[in-house]
mmCIF file of the N, C-alpha and C atoms, coordinates in Angstrom:
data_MODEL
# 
_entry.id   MODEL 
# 
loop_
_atom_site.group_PDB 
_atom_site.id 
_atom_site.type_symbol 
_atom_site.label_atom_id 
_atom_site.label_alt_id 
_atom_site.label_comp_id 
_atom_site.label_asym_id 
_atom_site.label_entity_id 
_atom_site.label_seq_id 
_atom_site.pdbx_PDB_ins_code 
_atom_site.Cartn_x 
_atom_site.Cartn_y 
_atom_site.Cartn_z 
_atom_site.occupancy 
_atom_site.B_iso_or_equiv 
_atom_site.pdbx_formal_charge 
_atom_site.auth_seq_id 
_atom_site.auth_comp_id 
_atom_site.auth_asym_id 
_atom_site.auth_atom_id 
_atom_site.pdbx_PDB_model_num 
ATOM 1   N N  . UNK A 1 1  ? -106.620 -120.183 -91.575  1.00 0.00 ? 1  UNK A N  1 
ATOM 2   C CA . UNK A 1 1  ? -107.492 -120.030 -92.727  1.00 0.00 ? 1  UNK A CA 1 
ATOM 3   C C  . UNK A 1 1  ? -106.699 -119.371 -93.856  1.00 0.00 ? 1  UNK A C  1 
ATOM 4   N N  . UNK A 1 2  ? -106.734 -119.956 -94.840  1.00 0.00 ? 2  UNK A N  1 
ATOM 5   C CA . UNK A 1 2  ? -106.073 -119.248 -96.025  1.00 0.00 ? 2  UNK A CA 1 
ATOM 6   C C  . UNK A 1 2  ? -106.441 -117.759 -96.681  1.00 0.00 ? 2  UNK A C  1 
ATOM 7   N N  . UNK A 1 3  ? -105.967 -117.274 -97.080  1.00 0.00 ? 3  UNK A N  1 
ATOM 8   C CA . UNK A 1 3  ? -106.594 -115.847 -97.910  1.00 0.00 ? 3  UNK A CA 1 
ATOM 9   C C  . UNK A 1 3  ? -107.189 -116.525 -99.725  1.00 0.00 ? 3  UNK A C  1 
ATOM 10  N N  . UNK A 1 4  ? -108.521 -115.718 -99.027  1.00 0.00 ? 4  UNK A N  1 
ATOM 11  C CA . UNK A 1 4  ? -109.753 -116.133 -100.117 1.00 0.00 ? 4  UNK A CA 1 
ATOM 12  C C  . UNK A 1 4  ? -110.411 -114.747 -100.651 1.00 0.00 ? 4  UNK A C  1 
ATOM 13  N N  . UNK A 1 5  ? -110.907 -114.436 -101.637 1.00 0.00 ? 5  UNK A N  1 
ATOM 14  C CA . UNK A 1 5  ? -111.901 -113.562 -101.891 1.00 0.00 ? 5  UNK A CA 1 
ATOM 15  C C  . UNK A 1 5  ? -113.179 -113.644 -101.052 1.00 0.00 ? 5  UNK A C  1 
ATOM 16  N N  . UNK A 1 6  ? -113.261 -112.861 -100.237 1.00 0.00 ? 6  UNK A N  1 
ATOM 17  C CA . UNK A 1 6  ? -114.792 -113.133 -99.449  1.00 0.00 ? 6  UNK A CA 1 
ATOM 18  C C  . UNK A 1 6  ? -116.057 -112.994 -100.375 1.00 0.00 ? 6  UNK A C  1 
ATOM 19  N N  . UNK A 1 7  ? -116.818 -113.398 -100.328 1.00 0.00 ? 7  UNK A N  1 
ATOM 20  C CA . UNK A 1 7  ? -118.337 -112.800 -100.777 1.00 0.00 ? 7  UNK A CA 1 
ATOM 21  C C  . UNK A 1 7  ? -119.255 -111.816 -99.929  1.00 0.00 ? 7  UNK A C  1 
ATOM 22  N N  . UNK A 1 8  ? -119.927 -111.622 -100.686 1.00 0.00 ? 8  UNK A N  1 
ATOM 23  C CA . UNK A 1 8  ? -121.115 -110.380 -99.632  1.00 0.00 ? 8  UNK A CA 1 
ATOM 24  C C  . UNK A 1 8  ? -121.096 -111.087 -98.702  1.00 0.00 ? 8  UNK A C  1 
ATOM 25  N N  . UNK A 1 9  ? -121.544 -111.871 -98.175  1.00 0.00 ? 9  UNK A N  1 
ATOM 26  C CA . UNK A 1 9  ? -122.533 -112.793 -96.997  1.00 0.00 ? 9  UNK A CA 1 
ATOM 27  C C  . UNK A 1 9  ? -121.044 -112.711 -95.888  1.00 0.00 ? 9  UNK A C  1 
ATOM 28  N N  . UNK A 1 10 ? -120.071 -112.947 -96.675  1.00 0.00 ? 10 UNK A N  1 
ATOM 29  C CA . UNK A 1 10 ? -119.027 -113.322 -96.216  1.00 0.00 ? 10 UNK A CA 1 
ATOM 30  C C  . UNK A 1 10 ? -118.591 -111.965 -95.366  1.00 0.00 ? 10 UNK A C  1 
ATOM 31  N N  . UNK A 1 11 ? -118.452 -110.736 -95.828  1.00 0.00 ? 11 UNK A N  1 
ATOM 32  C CA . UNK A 1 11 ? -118.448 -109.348 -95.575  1.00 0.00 ? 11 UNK A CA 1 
ATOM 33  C C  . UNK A 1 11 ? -119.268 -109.072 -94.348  1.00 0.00 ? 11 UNK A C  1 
ATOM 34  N N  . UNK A 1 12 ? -120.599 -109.815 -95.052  1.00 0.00 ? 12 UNK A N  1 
ATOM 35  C CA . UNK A 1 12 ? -121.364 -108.985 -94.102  1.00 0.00 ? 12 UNK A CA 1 
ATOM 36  C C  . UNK A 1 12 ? -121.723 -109.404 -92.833  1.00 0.00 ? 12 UNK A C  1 
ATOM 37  N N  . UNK A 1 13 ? -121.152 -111.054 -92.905  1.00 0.00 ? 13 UNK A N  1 
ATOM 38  C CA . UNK A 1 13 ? -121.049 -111.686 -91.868  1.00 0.00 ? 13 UNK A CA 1 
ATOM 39  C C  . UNK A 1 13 ? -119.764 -110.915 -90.518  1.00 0.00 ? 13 UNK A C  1 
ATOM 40  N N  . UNK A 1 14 ? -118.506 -110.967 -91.400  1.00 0.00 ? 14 UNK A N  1 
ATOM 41  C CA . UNK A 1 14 ? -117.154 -110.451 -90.885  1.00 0.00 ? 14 UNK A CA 1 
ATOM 42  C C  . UNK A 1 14 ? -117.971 -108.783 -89.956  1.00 0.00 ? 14 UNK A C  1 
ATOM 43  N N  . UNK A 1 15 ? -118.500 -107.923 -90.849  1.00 0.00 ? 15 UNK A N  1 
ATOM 44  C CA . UNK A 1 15 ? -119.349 -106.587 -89.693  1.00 0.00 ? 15 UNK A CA 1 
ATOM 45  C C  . UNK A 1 15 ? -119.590 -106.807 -88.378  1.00 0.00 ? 15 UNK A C  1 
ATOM 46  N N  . UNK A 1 16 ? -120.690 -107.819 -88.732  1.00 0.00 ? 16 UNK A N  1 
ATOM 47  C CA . UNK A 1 16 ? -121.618 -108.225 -87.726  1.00 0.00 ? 16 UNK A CA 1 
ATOM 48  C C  . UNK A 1 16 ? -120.374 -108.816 -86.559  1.00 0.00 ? 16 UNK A C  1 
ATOM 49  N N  . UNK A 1 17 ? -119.613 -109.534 -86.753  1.00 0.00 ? 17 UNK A N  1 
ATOM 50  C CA . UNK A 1 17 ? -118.653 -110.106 -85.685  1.00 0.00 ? 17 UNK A CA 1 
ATOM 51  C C  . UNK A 1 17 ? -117.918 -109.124 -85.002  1.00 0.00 ? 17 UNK A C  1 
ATOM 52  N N  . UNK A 1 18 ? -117.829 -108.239 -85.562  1.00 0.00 ? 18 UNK A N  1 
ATOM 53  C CA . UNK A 1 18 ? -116.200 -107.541 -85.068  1.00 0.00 ? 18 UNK A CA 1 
ATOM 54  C C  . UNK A 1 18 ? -116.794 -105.785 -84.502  1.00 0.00 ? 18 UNK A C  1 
ATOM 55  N N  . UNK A 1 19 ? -118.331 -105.515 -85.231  1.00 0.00 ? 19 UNK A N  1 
ATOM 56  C CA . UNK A 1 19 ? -118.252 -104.445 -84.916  1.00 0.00 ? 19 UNK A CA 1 
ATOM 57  C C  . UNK A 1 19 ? -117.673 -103.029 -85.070  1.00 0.00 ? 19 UNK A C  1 
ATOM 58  N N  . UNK A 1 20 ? -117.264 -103.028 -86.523  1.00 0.00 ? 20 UNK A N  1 
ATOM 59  C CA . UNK A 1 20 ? -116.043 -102.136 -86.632  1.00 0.00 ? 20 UNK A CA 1 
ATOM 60  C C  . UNK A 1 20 ? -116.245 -101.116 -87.983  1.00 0.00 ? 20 UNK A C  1 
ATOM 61  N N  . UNK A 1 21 ? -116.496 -99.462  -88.155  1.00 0.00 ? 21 UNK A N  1 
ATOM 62  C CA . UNK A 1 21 ? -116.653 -99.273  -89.344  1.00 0.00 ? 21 UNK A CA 1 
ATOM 63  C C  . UNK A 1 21 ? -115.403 -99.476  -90.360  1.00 0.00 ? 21 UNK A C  1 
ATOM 64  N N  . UNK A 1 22 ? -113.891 -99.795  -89.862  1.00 0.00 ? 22 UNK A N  1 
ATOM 65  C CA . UNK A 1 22 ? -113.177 -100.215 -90.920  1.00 0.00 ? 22 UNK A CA 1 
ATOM 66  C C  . UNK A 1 22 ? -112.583 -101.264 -91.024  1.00 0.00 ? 22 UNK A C  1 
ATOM 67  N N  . UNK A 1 23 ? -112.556 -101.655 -92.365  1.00 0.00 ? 23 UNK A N  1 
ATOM 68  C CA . UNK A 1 23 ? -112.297 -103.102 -92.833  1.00 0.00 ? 23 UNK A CA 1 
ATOM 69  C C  . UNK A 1 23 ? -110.936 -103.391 -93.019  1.00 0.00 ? 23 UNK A C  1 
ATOM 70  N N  . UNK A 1 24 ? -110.412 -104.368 -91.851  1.00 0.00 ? 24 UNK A N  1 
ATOM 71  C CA . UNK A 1 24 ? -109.418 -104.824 -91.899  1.00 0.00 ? 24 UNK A CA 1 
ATOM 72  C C  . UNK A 1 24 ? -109.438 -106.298 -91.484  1.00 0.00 ? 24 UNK A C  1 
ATOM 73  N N  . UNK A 1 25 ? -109.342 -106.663 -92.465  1.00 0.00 ? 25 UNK A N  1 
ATOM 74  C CA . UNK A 1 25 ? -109.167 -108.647 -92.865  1.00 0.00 ? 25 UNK A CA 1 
ATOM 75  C C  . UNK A 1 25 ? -108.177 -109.219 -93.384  1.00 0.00 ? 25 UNK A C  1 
ATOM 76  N N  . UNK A 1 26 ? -107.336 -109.481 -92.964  1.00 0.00 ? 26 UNK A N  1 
ATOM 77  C CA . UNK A 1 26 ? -106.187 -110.146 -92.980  1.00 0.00 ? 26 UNK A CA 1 
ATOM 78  C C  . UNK A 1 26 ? -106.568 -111.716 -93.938  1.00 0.00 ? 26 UNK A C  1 
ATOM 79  N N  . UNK A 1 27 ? -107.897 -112.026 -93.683  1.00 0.00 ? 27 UNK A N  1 
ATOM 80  C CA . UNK A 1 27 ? -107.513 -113.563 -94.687  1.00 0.00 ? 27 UNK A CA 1 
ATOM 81  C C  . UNK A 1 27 ? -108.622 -113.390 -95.916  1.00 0.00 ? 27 UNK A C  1 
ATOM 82  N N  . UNK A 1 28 ? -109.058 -111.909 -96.220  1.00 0.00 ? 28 UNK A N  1 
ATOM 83  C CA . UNK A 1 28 ? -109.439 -111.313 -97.449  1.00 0.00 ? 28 UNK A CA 1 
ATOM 84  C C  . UNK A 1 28 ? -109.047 -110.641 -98.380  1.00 0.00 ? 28 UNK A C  1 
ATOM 85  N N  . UNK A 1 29 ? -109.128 -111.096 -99.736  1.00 0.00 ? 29 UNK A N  1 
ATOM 86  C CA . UNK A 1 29 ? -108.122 -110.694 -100.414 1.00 0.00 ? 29 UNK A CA 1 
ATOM 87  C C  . UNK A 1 29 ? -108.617 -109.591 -101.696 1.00 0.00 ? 29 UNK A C  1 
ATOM 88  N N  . UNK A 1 30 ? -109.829 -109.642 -100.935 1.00 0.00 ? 30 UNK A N  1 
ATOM 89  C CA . UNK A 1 30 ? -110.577 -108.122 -102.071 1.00 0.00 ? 30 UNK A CA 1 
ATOM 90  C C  . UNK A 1 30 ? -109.526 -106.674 -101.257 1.00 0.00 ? 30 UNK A C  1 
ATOM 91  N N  . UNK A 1 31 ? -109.880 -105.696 -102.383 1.00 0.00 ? 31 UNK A N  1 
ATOM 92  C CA . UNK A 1 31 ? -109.366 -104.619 -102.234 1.00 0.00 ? 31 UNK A CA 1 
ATOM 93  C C  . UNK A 1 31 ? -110.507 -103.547 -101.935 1.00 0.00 ? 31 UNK A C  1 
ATOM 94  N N  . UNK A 1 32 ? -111.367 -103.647 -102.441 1.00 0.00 ? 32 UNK A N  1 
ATOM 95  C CA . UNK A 1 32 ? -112.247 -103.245 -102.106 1.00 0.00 ? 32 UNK A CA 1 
ATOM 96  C C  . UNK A 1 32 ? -113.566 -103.869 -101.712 1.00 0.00 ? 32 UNK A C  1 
ATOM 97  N N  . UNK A 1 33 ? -114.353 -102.994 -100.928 1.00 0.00 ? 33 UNK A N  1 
ATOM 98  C CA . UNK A 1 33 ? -115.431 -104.351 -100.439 1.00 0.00 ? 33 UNK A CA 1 
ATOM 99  C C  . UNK A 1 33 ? -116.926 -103.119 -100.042 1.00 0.00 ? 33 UNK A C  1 
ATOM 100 N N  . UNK A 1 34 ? -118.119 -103.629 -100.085 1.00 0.00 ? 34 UNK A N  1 
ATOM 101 C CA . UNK A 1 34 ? -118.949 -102.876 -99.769  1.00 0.00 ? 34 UNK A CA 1 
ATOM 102 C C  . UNK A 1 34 ? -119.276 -102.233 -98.434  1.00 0.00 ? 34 UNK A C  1 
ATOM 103 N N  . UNK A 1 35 ? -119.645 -101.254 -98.324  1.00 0.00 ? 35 UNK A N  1 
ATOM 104 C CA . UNK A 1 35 ? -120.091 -100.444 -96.979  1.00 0.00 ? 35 UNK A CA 1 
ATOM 105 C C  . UNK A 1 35 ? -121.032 -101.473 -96.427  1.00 0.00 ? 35 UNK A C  1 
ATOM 106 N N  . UNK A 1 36 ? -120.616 -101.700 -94.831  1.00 0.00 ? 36 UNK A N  1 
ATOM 107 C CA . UNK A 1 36 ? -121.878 -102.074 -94.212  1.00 0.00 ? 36 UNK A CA 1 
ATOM 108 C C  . UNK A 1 36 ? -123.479 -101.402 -94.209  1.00 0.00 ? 36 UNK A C  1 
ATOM 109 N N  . UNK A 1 37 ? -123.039 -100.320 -94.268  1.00 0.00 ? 37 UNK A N  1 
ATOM 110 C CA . UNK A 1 37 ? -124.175 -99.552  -93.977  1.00 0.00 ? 37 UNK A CA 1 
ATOM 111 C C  . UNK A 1 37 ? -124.065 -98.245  -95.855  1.00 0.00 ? 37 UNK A C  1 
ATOM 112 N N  . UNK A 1 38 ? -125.327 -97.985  -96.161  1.00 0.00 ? 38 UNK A N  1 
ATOM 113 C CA . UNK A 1 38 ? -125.055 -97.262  -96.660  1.00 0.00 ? 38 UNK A CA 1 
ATOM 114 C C  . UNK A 1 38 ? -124.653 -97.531  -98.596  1.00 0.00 ? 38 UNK A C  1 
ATOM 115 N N  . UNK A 1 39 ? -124.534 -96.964  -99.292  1.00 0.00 ? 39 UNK A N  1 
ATOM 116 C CA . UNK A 1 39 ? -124.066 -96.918  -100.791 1.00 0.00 ? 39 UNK A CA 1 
ATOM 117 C C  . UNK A 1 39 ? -122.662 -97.162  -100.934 1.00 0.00 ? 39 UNK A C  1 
ATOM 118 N N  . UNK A 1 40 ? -121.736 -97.993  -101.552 1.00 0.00 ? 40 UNK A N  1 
ATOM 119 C CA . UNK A 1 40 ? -120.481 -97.555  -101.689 1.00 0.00 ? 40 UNK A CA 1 
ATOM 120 C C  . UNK A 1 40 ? -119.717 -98.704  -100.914 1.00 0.00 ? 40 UNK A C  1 
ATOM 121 N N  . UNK A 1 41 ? -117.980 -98.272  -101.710 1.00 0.00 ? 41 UNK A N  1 
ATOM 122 C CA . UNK A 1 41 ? -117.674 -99.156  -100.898 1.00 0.00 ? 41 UNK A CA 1 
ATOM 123 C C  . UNK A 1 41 ? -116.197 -98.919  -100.236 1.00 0.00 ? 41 UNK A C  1 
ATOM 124 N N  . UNK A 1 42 ? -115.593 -99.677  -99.777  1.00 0.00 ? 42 UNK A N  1 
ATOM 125 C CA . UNK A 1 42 ? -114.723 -99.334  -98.589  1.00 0.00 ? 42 UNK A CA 1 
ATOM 126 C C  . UNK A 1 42 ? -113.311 -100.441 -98.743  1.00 0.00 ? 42 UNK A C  1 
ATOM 127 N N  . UNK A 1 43 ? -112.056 -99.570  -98.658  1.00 0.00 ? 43 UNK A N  1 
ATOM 128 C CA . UNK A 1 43 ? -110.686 -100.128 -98.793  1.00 0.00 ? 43 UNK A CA 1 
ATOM 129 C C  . UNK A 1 43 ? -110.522 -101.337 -97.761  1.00 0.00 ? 43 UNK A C  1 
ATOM 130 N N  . UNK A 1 44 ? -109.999 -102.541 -97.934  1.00 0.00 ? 44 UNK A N  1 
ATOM 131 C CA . UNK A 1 44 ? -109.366 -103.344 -96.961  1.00 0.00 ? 44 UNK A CA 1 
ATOM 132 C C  . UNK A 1 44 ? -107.974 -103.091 -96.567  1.00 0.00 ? 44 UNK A C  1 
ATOM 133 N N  . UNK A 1 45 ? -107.932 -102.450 -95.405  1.00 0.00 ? 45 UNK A N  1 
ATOM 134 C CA . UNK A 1 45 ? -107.267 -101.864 -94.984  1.00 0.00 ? 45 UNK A CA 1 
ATOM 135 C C  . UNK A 1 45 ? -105.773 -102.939 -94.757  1.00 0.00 ? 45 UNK A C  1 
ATOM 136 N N  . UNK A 1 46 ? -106.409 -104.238 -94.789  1.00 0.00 ? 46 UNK A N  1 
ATOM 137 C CA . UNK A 1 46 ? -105.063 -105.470 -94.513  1.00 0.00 ? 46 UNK A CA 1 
ATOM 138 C C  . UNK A 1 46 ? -104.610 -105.782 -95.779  1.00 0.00 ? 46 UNK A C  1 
ATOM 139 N N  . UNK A 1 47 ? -105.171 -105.001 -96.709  1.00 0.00 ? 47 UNK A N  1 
ATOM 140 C CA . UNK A 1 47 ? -104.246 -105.312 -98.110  1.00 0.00 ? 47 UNK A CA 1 
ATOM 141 C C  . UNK A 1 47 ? -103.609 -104.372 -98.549  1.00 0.00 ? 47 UNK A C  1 
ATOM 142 N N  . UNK A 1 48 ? -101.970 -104.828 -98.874  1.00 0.00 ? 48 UNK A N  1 
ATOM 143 C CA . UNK A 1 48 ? -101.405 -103.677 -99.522  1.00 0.00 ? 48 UNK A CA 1 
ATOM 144 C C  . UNK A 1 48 ? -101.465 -103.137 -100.406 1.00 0.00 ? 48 UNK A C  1 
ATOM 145 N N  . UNK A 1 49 ? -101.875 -103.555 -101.523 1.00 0.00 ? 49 UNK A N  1 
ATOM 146 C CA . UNK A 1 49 ? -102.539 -102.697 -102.931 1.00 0.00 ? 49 UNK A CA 1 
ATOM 147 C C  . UNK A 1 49 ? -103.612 -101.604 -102.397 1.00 0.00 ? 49 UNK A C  1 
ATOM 148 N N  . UNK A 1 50 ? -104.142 -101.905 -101.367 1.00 0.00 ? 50 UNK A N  1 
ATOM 149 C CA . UNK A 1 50 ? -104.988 -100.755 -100.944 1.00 0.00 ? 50 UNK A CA 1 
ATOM 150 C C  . UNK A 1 50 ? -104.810 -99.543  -100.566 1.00 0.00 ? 50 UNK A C  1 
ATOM 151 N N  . UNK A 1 51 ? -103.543 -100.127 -99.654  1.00 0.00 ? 51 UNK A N  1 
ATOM 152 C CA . UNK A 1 51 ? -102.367 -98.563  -99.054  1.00 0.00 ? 51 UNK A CA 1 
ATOM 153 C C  . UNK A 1 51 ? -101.822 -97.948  -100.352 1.00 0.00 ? 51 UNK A C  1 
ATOM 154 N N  . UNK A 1 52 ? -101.523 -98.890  -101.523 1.00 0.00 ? 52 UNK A N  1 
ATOM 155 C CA . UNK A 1 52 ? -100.513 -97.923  -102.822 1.00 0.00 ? 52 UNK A CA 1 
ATOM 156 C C  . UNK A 1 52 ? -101.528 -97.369  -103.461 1.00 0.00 ? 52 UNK A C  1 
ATOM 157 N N  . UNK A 1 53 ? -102.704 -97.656  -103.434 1.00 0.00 ? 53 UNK A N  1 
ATOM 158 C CA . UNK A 1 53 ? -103.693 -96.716  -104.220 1.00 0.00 ? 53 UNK A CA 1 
ATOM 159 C C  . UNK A 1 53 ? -103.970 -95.590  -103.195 1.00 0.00 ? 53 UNK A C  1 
ATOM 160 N N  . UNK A 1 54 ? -103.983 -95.711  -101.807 1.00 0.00 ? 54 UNK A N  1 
ATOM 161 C CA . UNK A 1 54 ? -104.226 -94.458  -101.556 1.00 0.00 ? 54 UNK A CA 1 
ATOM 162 C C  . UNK A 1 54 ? -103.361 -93.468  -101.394 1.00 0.00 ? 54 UNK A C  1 
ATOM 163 N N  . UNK A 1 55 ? -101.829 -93.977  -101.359 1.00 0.00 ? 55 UNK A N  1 
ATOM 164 C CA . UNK A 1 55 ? -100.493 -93.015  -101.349 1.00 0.00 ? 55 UNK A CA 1 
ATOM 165 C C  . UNK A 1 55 ? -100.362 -92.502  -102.549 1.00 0.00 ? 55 UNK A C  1 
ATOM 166 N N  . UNK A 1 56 ? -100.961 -93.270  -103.679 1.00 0.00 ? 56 UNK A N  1 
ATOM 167 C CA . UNK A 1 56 ? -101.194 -92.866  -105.279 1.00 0.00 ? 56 UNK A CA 1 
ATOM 168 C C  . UNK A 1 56 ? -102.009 -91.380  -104.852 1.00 0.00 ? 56 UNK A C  1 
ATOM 169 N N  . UNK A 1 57 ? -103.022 -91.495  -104.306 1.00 0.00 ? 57 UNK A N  1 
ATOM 170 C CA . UNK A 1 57 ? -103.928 -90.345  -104.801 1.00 0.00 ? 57 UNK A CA 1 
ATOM 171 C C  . UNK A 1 57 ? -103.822 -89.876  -104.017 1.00 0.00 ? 57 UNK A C  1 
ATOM 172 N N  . UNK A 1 58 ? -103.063 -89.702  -102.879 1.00 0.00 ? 58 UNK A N  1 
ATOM 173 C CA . UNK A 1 58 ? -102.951 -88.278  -101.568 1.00 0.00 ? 58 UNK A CA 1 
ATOM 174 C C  . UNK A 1 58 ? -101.356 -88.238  -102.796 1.00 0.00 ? 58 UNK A C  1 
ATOM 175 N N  . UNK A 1 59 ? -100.167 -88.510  -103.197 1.00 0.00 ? 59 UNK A N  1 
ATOM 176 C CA . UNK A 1 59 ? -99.091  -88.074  -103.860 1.00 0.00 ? 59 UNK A CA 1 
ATOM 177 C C  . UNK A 1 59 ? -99.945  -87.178  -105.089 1.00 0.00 ? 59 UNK A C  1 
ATOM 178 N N  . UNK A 1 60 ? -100.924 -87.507  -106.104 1.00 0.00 ? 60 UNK A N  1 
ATOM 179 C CA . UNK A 1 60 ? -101.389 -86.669  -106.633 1.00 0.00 ? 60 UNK A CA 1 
ATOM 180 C C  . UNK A 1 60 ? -102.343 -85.443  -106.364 1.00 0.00 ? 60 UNK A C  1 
ATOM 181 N N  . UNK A 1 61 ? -102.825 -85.662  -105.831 1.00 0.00 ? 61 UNK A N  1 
ATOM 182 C CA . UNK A 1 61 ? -103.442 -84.628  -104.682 1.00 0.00 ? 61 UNK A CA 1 
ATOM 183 C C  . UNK A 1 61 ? -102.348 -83.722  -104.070 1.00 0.00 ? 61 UNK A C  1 
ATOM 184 N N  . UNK A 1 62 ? -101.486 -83.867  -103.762 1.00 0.00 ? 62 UNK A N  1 
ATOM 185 C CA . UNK A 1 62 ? -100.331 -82.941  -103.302 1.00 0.00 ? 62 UNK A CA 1 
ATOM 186 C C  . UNK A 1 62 ? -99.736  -81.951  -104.327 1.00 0.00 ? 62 UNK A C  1 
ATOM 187 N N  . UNK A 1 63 ? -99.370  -83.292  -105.188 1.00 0.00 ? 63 UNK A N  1 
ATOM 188 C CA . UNK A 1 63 ? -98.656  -82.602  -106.134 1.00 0.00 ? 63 UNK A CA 1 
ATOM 189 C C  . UNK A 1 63 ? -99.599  -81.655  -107.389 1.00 0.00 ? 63 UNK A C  1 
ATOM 190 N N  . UNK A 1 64 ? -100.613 -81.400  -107.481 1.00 0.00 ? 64 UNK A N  1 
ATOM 191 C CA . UNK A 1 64 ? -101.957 -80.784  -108.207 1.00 0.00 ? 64 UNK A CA 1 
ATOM 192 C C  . UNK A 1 64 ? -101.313 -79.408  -106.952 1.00 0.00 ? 64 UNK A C  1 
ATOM 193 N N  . UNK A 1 65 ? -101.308 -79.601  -105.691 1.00 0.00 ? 65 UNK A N  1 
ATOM 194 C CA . UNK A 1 65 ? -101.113 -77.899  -105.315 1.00 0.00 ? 65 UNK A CA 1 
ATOM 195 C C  . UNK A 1 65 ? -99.917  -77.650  -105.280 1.00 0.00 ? 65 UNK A C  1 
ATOM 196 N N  . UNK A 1 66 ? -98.568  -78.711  -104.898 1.00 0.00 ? 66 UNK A N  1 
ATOM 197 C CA . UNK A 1 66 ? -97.711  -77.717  -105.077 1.00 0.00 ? 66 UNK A CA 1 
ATOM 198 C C  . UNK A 1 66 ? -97.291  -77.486  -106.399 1.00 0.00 ? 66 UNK A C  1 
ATOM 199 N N  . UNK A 1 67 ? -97.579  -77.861  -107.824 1.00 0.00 ? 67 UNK A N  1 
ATOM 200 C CA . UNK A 1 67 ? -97.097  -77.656  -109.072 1.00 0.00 ? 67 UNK A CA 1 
ATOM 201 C C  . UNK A 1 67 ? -98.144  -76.525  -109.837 1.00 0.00 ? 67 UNK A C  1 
ATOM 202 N N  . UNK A 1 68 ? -99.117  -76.280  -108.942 1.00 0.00 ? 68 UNK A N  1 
ATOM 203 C CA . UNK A 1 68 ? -100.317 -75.661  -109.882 1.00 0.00 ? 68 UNK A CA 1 
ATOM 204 C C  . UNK A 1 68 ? -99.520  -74.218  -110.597 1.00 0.00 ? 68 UNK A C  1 
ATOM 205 N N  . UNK A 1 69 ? -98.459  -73.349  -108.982 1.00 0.00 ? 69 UNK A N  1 
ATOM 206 C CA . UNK A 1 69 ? -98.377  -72.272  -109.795 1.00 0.00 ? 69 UNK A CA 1 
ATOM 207 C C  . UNK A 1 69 ? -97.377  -72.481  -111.224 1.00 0.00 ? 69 UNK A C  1 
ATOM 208 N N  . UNK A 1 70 ? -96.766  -73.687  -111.008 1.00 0.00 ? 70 UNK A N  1 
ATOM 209 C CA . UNK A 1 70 ? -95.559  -73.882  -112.427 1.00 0.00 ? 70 UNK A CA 1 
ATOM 210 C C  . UNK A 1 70 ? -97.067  -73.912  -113.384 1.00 0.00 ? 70 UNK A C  1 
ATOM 211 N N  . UNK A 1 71 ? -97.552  -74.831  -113.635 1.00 0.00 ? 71 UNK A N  1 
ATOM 212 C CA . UNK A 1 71 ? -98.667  -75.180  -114.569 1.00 0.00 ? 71 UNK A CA 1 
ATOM 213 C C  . UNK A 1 71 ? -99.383  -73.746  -114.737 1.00 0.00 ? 71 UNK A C  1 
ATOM 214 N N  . UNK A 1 72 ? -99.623  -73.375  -114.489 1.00 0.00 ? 72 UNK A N  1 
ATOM 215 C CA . UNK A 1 72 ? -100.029 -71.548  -114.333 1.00 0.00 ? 72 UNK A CA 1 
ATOM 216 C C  . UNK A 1 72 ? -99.487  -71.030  -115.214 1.00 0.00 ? 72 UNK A C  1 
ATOM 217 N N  . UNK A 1 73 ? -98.197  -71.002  -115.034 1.00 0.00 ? 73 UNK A N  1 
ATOM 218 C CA . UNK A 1 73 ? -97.041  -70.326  -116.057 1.00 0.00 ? 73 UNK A CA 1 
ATOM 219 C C  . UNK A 1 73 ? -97.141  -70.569  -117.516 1.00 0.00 ? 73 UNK A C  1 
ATOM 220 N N  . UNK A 1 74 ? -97.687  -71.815  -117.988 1.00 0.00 ? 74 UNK A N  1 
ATOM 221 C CA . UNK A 1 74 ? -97.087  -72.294  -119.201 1.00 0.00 ? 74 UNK A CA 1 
ATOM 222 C C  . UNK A 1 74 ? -98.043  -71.695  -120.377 1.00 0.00 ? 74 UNK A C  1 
# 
């Protein structure tokens, strides 16, 4: 099967099969996708733009504590 943008139905179909609270779909090509359950929505874990946004914001998140006391200083 090729990599496609899924739709809801498509999502919510993929839940129901696999049983799983995290989303990892290899022939989906959203980055983000809605919570099965619940408000909100949730990283596809089989896409790599998904991993660089979250190494983006745990690297800024890091760096906010170890630079705070320089930023302190100024």
């Amino acid at each position: 099967m090729a990599k496609h943008r899924y739709t809801k139905e498509e999502v919510k179909k993929w839940y129901q099969e696999n049983h799983t609270v995290i989303y990892f779909n290899k022939d989906d090509k959203n980055i983000l996708v809605r919570k099965a359950y619940g408000i909100g929505f949730k990283f596809n874990y089989a896409n790599p733009i998904a991993w660089a946004i979250i190494l983006i914001l745990i690297a800024f998140i890091v760096s906010v504590f170890v630079f705070r006391d320089f930023y302190a200083g100024l």
